[in-house]
N, C-alpha and C positions, 0 to 999 in steps of 0.2 A: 504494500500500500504506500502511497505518494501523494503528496497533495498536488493540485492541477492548477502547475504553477501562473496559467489563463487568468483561473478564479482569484489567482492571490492577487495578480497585479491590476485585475479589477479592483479587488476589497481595498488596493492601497491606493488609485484613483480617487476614488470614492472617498475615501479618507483626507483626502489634499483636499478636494473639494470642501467638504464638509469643514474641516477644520476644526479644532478645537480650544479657541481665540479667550484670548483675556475675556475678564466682564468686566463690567464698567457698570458701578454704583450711579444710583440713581440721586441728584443734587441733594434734596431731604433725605435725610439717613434712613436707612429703610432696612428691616432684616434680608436674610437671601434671598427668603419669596420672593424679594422684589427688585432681583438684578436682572438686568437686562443683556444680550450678549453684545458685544460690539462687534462679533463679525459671527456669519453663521456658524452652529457648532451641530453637535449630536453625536450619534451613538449607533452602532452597528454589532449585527450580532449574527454568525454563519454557525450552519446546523444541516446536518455535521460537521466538526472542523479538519478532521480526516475522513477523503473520501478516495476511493478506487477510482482509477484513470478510465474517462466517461461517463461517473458521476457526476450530476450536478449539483451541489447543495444549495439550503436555501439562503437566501441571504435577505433580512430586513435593516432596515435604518430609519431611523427618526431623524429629521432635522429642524432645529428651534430658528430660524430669523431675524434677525433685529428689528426691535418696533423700534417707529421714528414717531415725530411728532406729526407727520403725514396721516398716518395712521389713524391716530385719535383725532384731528384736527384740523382747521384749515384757517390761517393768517391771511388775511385782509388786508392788503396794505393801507400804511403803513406799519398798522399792528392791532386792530379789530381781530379775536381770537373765536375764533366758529367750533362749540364740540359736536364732531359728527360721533361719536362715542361716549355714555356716561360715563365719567370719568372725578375721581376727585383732582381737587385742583388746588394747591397748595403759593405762597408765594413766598421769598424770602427777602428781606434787606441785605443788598451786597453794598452800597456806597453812596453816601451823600457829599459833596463838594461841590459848590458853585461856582464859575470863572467867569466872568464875564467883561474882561478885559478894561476893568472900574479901579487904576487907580487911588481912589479910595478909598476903594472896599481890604481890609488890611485882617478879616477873619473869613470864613466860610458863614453862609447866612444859613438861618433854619430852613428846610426843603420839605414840600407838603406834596406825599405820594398818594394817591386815591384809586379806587377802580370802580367800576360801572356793571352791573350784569344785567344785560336785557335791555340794555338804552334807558335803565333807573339813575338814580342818582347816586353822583358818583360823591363813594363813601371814605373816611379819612383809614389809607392803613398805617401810616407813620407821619411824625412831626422829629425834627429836629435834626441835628448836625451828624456829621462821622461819629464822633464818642458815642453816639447814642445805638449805632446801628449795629446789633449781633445776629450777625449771617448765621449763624448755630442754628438758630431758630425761627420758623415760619411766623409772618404776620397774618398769617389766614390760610384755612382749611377746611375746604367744603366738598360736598360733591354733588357736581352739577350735573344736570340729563343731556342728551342728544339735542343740538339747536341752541345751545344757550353760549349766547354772545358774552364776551367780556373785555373789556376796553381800562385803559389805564393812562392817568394825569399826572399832575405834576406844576407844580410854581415854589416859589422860593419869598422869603422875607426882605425888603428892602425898605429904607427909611422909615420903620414902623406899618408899613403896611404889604399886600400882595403884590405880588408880580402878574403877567398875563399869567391864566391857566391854560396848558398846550396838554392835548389829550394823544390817542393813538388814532385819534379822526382828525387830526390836524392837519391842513392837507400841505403844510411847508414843514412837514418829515421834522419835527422837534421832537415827536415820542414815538419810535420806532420799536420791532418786536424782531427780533433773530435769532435761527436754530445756527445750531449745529455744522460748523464751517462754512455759514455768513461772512463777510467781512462787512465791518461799519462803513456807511459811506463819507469820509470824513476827508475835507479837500486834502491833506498827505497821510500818509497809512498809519493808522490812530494805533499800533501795536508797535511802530517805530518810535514812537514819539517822545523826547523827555522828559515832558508833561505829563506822561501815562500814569495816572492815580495806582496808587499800588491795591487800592481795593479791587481792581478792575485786571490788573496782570495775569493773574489767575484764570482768566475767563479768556486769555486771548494767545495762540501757540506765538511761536517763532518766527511765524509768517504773517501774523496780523487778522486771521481766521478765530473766529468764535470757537474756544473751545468747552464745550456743555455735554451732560448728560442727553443721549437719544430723543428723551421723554421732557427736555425743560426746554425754555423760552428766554433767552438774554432780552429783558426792558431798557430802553438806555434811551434816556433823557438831556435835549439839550435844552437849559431853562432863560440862561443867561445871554441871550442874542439870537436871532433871526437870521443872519447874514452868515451864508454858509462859507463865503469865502474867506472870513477871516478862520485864522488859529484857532481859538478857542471854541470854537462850535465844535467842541469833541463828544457830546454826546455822554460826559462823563459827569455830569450836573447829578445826575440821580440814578440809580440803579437796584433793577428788582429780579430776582429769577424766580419763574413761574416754571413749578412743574407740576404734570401728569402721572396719574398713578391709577391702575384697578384697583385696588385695596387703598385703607385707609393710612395715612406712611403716618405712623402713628411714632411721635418723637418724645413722650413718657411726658410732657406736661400741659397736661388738660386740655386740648381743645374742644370746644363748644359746639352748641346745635349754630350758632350762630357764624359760624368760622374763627375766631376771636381765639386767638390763646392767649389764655386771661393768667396764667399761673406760671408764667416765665421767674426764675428766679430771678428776686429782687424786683419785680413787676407788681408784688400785694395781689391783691384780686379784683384787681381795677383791668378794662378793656384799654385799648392805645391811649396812649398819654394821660394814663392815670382816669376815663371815664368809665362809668362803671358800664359792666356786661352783665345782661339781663338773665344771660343765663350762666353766669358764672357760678351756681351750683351744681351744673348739667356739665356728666364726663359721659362724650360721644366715641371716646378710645377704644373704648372696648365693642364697640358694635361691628 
């Protein structure tokens, strides 16, 4: 008896193909349930593994895909989010900094992030500067049905009051949404740059390409100027990462019926900036 060395250099074909690729964690930390593969993978299994020359065995294989955000969803430019899948939907604080080429302005101003679902009114998920913002933990966690739009703003504090509010319907591209090896459109290559916010490094390779989880949405805000030709319209005024998940990416502190996690250490049991959450009795974790 001999194996039918045809079959083997099929099963090792097959295996190139397949692959069996890193994973790649999903932006909210999330147990293994809920990795996703970055490049196809799987599993193969021949029965019998010794066979007599002119045997055939059998041979099955599974292979797992990588879901993208295609998948679940469809961006509207310049960043209107469409769920064609229920899905929960989670968003994070990556960076707040202002620039707006003001001379005067000698601190970073407070930045007011909002989002919208369903074309309602767009609700506060954060106030205040860089020391305030812990990318650790999501500003909101919900799960929305198939159809349900959601959109994301943005303005900043100047001389005691607002700046314009620039949303993801804006149609001079101040609040854009990008997957996954996107490049910003930013007039010189915003990943070259030596202005590049260190909160935002992270999220951008070598080449200046979005680098995200399959399943997340890079937000990025320019709050401080309209004019895309100067410098500073980098797009680095405000930033949020929104990701996708079938399960609930459940990050051990409380989140709410309402999306609201209300129980962040050092947070008390107040909703964003200290207001209270209606249902900050209600642990929706465990469902």
């Amino acid at each position: 008896m001999k194996p039918d060395h045809q079959i083997l250099l099929s099963a090792l074909t097959i295996a190139g193909v397949c692959g069996f690729g890193s994973y790649r964690s999903l932006a909210v930390p999330q147990d293994s349930s809920q990795k996703i593969p970055a490049s196809p993978s799987g599993a193969m299994t021949v029965s019998p593994t010794v066979v007599q020359t002119g045997t055939k065995p059998s041979l099955q294989w599974n292979i797992l895909y990588p879901s993208k955000v295609s998948d679940v969803a469809v961006i509207n430019p310049p960043g209107t989010i469409i769920l064609t899948k229920s899905m929960y939907v989670s968003v994070q604080p990556i960076g707040s900094g202002v620039t707006a080429g003001d001379s005067a302005q000698t601190t970073s101003p407070s930045t007011d992030a909002r989002m919208s679902v369903d074309g309602g009114a767009y609700k506060q998920l954060f106030f205040g500067t860089q020391p305030n913002v812990d990318s650790a933990y999501s500003l909101y966690i919900k799960k929305h049905s198939e159809g349900t739009t959601i959109d994301f703003g943005g303005r900043y504090v100047k001389n005691n009051a607002w700046t314009e509010f620039f949303t993801t319907k804006t149609p001079n591209l101040q609040v854009i949404a990008l997957v996954n090896g996107d490049i910003p459109p930013t007039r010189s290559p915003l990943g070259l740059s030596p202005n590049l916010a260190g909160y935002l490094k992270p999220y951008l390779d070598s080449s200046g390409q979005v680098k995200i989880g399959p399943l997340s949405v890079l937000v990025l805000m320019e709050l401080g100027t309209r004019d895309h030709e100067k410098d500073y319209f980098d797009y680095q005024d405000q930033v949020l990462l929104v990701t996708f998940s079938s399960k609930h990416p459940n990050n051990g502190h409380g989140n709410n019926l309402d999306g609201v996690d209300s129980s962040n250490p050092g947070k008390g049991a107040g909703g964003p900036n200290g207001a209270i959450d209606p249902s900050g009795n209600v642990d929706d974790e465990a469902r």
